[in-house]
MDTraj code that builds the backbone (N, CA, C; nanometers):
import mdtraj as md
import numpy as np

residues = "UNK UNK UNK UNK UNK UNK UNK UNK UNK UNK UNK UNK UNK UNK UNK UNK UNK UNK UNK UNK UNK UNK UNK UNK UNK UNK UNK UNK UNK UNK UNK UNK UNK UNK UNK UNK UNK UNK UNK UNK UNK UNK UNK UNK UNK UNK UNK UNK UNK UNK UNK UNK UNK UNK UNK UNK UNK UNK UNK UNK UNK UNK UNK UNK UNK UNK UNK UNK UNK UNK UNK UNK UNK UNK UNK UNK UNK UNK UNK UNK UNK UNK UNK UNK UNK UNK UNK UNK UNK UNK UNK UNK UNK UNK UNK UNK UNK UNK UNK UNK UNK UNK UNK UNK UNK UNK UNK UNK UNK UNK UNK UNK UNK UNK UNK UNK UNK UNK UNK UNK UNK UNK UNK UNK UNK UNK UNK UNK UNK UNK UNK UNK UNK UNK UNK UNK UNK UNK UNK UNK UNK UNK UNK UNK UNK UNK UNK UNK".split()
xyz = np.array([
    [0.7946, 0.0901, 2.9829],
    [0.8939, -0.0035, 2.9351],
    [0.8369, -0.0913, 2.8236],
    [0.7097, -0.1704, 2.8308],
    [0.6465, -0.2353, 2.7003],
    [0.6504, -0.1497, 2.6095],
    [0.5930, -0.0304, 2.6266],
    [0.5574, 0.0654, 2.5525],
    [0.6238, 0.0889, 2.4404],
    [0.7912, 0.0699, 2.4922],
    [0.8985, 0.0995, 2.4133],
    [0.9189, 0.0241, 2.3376],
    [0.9073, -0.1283, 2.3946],
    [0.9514, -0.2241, 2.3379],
    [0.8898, -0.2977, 2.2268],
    [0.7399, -0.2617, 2.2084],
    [0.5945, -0.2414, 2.1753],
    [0.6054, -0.1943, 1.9721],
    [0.6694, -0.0398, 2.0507],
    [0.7033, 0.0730, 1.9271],
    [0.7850, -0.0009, 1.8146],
    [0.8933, -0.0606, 1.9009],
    [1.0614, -0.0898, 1.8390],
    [0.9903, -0.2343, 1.7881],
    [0.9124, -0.3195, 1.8558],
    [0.9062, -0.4472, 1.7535],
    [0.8260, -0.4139, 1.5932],
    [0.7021, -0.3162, 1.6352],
    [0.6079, -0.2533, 1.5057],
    [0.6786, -0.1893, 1.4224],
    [0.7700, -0.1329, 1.4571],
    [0.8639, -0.0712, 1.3289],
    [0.9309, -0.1594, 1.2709],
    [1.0025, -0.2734, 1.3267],
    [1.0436, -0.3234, 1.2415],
    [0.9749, -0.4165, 1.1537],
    [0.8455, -0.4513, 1.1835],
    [0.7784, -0.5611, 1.1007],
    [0.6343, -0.4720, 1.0578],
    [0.6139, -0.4035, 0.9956],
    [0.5053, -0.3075, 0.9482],
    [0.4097, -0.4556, 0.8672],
    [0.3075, -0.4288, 0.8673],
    [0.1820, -0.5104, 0.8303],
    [0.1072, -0.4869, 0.7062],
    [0.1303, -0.5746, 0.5823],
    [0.0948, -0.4993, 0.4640],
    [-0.0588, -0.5022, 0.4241],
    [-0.1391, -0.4713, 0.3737],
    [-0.2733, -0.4776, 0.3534],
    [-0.2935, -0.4356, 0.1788],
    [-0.3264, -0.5107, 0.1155],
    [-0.3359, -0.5123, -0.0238],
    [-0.4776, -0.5274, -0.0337],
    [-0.4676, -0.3993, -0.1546],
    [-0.6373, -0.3768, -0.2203],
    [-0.6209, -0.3598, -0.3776],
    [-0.6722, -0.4978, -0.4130],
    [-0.7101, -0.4755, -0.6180],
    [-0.8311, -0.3706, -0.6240],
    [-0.7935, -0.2632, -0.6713],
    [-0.8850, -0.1956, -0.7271],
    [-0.9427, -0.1632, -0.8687],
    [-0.8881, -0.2782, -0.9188],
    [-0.9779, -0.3289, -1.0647],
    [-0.8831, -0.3235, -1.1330],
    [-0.7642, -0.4102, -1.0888],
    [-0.6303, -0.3772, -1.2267],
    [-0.6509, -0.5143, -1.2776],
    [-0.5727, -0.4983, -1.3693],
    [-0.5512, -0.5934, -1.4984],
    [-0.4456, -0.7549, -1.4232],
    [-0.4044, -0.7696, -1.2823],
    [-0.3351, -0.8395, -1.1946],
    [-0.1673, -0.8541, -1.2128],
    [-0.1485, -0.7798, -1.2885],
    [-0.0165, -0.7038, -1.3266],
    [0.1091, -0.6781, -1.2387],
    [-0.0058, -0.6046, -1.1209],
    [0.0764, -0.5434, -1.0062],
    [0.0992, -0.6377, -0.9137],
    [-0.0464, -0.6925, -0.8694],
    [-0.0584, -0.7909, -0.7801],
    [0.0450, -0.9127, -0.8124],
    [0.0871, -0.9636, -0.9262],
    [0.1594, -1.0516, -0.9269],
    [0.2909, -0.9938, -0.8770],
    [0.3744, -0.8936, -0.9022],
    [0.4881, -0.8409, -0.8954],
    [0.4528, -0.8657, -0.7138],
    [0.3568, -0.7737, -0.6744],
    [0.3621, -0.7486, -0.5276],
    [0.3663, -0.8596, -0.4742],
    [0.3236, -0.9819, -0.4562],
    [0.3154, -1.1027, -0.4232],
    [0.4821, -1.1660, -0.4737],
    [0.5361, -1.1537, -0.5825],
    [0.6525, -1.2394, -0.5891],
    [0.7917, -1.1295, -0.4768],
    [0.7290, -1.0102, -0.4553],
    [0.8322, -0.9719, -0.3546],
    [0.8506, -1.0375, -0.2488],
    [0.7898, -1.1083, -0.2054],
    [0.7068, -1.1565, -0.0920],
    [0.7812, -1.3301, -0.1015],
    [0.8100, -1.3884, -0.2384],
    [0.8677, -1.4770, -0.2294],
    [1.0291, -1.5147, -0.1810],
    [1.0051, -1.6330, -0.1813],
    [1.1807, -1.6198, -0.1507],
    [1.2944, -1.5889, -0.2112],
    [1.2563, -1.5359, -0.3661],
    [1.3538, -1.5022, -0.4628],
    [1.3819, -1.3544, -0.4231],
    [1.2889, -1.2630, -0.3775],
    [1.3216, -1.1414, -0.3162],
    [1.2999, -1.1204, -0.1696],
    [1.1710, -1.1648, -0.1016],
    [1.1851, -1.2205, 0.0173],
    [1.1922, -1.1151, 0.0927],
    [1.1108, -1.0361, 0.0840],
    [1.0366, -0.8902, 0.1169],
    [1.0798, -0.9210, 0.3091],
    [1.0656, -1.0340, 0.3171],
    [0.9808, -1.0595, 0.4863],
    [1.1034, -1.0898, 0.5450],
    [1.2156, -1.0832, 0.4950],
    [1.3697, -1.0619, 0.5700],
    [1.3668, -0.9682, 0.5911],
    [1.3167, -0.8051, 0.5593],
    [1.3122, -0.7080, 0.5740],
    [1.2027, -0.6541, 0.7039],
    [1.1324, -0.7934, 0.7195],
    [1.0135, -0.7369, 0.8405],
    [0.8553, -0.7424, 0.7627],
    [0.8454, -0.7429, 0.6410],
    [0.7401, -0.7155, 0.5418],
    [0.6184, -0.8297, 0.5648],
    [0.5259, -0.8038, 0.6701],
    [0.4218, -0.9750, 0.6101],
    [0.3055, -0.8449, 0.5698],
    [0.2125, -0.9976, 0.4746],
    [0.1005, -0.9147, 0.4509],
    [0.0052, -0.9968, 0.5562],
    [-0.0936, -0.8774, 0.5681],
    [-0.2028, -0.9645, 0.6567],
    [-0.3608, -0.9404, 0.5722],
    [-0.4469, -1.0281, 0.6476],
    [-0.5624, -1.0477, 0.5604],
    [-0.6929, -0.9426, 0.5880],
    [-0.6540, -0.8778, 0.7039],
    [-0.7681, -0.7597, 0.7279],
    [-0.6702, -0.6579, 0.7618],
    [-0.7763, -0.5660, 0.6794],
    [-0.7408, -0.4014, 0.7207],
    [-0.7013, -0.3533, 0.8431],
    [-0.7773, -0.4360, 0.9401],
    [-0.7572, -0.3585, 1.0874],
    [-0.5883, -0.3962, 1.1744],
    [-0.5873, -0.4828, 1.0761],
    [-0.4427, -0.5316, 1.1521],
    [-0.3089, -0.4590, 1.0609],
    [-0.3486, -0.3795, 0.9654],
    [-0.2508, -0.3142, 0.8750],
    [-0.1972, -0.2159, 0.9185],
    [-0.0433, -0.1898, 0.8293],
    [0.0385, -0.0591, 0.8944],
    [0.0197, 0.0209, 0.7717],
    [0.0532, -0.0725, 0.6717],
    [0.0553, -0.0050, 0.4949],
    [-0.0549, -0.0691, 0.4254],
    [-0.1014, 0.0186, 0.3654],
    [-0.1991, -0.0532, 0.2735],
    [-0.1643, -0.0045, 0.1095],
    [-0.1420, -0.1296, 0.0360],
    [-0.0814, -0.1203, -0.1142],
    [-0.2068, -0.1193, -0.1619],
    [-0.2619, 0.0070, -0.2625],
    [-0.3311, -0.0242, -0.3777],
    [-0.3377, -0.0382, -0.4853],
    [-0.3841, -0.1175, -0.6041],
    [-0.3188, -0.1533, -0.6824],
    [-0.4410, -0.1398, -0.8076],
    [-0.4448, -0.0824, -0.8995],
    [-0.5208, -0.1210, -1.0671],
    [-0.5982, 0.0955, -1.0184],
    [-0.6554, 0.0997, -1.1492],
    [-0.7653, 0.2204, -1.1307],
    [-0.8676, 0.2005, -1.0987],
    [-0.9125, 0.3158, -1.0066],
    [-1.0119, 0.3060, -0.9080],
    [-1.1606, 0.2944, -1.0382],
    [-1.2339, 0.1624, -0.9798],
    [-1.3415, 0.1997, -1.0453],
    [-1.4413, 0.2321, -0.9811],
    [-1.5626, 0.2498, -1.0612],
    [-1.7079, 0.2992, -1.0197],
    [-1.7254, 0.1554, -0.8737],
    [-1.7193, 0.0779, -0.9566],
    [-1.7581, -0.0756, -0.8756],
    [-1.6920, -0.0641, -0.7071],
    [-1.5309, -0.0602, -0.7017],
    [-1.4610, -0.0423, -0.6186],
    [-1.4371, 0.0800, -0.5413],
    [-1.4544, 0.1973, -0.5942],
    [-1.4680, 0.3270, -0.5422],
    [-1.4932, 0.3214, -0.3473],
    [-1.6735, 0.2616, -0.3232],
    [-1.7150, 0.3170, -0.2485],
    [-1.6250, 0.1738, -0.1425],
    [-1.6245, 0.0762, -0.1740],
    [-1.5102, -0.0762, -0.1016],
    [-1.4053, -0.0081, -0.0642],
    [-1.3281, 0.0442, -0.1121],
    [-1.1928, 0.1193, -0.1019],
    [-1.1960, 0.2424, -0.0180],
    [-1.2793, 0.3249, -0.0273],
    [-1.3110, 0.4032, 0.0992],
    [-1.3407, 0.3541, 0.2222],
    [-1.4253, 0.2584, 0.2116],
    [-1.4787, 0.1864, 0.3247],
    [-1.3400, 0.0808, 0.3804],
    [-1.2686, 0.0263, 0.3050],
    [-1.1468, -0.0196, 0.3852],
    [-1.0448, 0.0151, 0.4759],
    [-1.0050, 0.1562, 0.3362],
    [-0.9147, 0.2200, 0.4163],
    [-0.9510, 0.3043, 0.5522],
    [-1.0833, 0.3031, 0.6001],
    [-1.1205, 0.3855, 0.6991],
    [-1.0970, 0.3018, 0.8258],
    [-1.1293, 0.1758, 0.7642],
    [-1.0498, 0.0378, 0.8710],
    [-0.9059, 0.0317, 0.9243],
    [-0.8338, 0.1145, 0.8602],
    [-0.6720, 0.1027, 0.8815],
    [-0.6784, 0.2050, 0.9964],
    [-0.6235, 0.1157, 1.0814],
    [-0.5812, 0.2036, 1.2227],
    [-0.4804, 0.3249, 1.1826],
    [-0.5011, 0.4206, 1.2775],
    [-0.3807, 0.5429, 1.2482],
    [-0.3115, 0.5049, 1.3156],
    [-0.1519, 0.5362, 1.2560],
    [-0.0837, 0.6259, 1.1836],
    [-0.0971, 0.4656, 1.0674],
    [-0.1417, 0.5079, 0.9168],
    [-0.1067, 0.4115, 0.8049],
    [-0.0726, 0.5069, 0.6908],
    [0.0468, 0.4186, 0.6223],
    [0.0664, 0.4974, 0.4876],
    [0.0130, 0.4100, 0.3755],
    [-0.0293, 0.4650, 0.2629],
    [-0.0981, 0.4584, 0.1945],
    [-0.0021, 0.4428, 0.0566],
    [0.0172, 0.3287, 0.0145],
    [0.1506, 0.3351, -0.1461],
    [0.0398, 0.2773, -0.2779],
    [0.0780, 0.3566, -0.3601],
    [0.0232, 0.3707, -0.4923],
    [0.0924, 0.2717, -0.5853],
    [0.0236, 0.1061, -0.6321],
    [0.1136, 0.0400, -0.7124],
    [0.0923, 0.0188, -0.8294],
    [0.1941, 0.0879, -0.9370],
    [0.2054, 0.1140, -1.0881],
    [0.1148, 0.2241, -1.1220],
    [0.1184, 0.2582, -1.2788],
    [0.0460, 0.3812, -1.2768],
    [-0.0978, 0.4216, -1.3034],
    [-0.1890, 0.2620, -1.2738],
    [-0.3233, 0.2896, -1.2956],
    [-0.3618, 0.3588, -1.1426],
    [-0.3626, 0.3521, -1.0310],
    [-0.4064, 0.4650, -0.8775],
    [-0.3792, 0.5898, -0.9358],
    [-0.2458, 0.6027, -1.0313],
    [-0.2318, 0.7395, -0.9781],
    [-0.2686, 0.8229, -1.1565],
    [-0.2817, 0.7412, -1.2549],
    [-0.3557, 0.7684, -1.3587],
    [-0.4557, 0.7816, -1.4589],
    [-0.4681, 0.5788, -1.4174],
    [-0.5674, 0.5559, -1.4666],
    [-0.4928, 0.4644, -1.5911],
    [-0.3881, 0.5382, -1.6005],
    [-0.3106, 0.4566, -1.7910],
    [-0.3908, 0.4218, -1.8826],
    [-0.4018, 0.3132, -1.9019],
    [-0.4588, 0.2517, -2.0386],
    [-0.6068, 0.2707, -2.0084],
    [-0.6629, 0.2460, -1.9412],
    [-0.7922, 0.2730, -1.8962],
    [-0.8214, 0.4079, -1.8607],
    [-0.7883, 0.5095, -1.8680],
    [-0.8269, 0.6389, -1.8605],
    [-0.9264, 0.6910, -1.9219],
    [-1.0286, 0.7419, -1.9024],
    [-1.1570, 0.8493, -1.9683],
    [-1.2280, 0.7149, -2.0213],
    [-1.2112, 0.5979, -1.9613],
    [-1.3119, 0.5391, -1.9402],
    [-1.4334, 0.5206, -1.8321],
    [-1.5379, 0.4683, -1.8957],
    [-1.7064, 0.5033, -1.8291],
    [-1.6742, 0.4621, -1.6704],
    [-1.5860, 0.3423, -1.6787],
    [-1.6008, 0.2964, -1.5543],
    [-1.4907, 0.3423, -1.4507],
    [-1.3682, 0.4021, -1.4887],
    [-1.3135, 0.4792, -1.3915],
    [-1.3251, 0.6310, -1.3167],
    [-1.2716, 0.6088, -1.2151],
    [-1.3139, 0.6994, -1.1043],
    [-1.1871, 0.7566, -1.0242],
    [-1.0955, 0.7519, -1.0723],
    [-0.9967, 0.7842, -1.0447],
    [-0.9267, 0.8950, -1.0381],
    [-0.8421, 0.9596, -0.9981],
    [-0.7103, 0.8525, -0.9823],
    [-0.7525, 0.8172, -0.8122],
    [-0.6088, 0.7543, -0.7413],
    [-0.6621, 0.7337, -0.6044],
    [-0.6427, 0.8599, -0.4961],
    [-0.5747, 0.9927, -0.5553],
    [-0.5663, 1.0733, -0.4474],
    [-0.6984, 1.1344, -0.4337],
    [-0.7753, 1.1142, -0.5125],
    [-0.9256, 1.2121, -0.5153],
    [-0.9863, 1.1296, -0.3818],
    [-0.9321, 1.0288, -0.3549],
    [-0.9800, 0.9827, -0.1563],
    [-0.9333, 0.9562, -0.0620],
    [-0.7850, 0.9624, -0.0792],
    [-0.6765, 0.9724, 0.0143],
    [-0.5483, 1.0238, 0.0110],
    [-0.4887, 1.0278, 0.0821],
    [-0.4070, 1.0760, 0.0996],
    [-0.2702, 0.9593, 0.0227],
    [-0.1719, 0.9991, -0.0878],
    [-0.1037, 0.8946, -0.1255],
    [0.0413, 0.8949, -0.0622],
    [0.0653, 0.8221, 0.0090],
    [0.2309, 0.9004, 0.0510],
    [0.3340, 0.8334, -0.0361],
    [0.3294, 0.6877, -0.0475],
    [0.4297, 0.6661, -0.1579],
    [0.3950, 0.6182, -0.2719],
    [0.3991, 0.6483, -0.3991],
    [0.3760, 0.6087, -0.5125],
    [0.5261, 0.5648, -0.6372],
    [0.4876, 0.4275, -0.6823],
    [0.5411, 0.3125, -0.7189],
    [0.5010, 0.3331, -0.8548],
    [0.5942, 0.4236, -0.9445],
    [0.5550, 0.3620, -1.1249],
    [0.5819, 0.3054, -1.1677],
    [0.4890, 0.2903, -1.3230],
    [0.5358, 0.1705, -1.4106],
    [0.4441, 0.0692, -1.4274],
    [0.4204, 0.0147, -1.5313],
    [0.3082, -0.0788, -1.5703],
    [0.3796, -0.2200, -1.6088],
    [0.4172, -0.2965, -1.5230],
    [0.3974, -0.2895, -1.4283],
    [0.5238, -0.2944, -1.3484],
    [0.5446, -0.2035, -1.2005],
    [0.6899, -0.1968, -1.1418],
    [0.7567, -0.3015, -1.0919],
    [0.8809, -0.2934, -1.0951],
    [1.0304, -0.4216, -1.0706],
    [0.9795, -0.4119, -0.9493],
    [0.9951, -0.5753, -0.9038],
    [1.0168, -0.5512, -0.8008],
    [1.0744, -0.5139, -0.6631],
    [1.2150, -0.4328, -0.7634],
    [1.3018, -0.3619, -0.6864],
    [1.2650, -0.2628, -0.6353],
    [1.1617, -0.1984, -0.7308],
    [1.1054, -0.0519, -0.6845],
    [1.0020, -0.0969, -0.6031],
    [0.8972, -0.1849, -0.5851],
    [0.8359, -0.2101, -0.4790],
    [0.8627, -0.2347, -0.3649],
    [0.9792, -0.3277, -0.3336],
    [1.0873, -0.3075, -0.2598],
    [1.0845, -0.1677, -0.1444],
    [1.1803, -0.0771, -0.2099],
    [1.1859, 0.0438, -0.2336],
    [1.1091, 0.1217, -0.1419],
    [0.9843, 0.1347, -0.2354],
    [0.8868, 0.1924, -0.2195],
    [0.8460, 0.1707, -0.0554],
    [0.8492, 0.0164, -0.0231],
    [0.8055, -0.0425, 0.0739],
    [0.8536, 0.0374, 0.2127],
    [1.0544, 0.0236, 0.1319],
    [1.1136, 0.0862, 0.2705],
    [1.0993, 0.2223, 0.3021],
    [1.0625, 0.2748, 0.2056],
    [1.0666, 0.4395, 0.2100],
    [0.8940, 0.4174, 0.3179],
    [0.7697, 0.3807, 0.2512],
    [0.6573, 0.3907, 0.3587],
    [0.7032, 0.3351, 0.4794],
    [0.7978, 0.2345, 0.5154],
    [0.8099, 0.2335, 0.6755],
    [0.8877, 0.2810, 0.7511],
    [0.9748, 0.4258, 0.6892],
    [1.0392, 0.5480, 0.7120],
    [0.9370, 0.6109, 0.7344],
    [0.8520, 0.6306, 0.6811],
    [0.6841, 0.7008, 0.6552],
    [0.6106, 0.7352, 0.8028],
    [0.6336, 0.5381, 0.7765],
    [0.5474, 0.5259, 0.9375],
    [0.6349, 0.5634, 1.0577],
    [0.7304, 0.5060, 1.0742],
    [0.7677, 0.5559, 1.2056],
    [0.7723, 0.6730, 1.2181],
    [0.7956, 0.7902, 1.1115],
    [0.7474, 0.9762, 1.1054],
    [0.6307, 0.9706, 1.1848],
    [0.5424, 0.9307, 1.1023],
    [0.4032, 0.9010, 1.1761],
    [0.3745, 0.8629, 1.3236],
    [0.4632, 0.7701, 1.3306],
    [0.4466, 0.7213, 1.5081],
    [0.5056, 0.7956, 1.5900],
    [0.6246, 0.8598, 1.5712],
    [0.6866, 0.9622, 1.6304],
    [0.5932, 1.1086, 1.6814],
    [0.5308, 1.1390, 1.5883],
    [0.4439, 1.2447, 1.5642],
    [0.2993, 1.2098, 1.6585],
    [0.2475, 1.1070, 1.6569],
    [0.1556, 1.0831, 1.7259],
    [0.1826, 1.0739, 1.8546],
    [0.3137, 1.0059, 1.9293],
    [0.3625, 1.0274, 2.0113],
    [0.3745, 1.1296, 2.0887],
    [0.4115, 1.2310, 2.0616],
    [0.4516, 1.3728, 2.0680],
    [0.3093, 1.4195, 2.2010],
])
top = md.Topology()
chain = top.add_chain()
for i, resn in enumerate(residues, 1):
    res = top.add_residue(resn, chain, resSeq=i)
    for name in ("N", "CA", "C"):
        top.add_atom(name, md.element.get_by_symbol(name[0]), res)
traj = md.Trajectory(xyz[None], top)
């Protein structure tokens, strides 16, 4: 009976976990004003929290560098299973303006797995939004499945 009740409260309030991985703060600002009361992400269930281990989603955000590479592996290994993993704007999943530079290491699928990815330099925060609800469709797939 908790069990159930357990499932049904975590789905609706998924736990966000944000990682700068050397962006230009572009994204991070957008991701943070969702979060305000002008869009107000957290009527939807959305908080962010301050450690990995307590995360459902973890947003990453800028191109992966040399510097951040081995941090970013080491975090996300902190995220309890079942977590989805969202890609924000198009330095994770390109590199963009910074591409075939010395210090990137990118993109971010070369170390995980990406399930939702968010374009645009930098994206509305409608599509982060979005993005958000589609990963906590994601997750409960995920929780269902582990269940099983």
């Amino acid at each position: 009976m908790f069990e159930k009740l357990i499932d049904n409260s975590m789905a609706k309030s998924p736990w966000i976990f944000h990682i700068n991985a050397g962006s230009c703060n572009g994204c991070d600002i957008e991701l943070v004003s969702v979060l305000t009361p002008r869009y107000d992400a957290e009527r939807l269930g959305f908080r962010l929290t301050g450690t990995p281990r307590q995360a459902d989603i973890v947003v990453v955000s800028g191109p992966i560098t040399l510097q951040t590479r081995d941090r970013l592996v080491r975090t996300l290994a902190q995220v309890p299973e079942p977590r989805v993993v969202v890609s924000l704007g198009s330095c994770p999943r390109s590199g963009n303006v910074f591409k075939g530079s010395y210090a990137i290491d990118g993109p971010l699928e070369k170390y995980t797995h990406v399930d939702v990815s968010v374009g645009g330099c930098t994206p509305k925060p409608e599509a982060i939004i979005a993005a958000l609800a589609k990963a906590t469709e994601i997750l409960k797939e995920k929780r269902k499945e582990m269940h099983k």
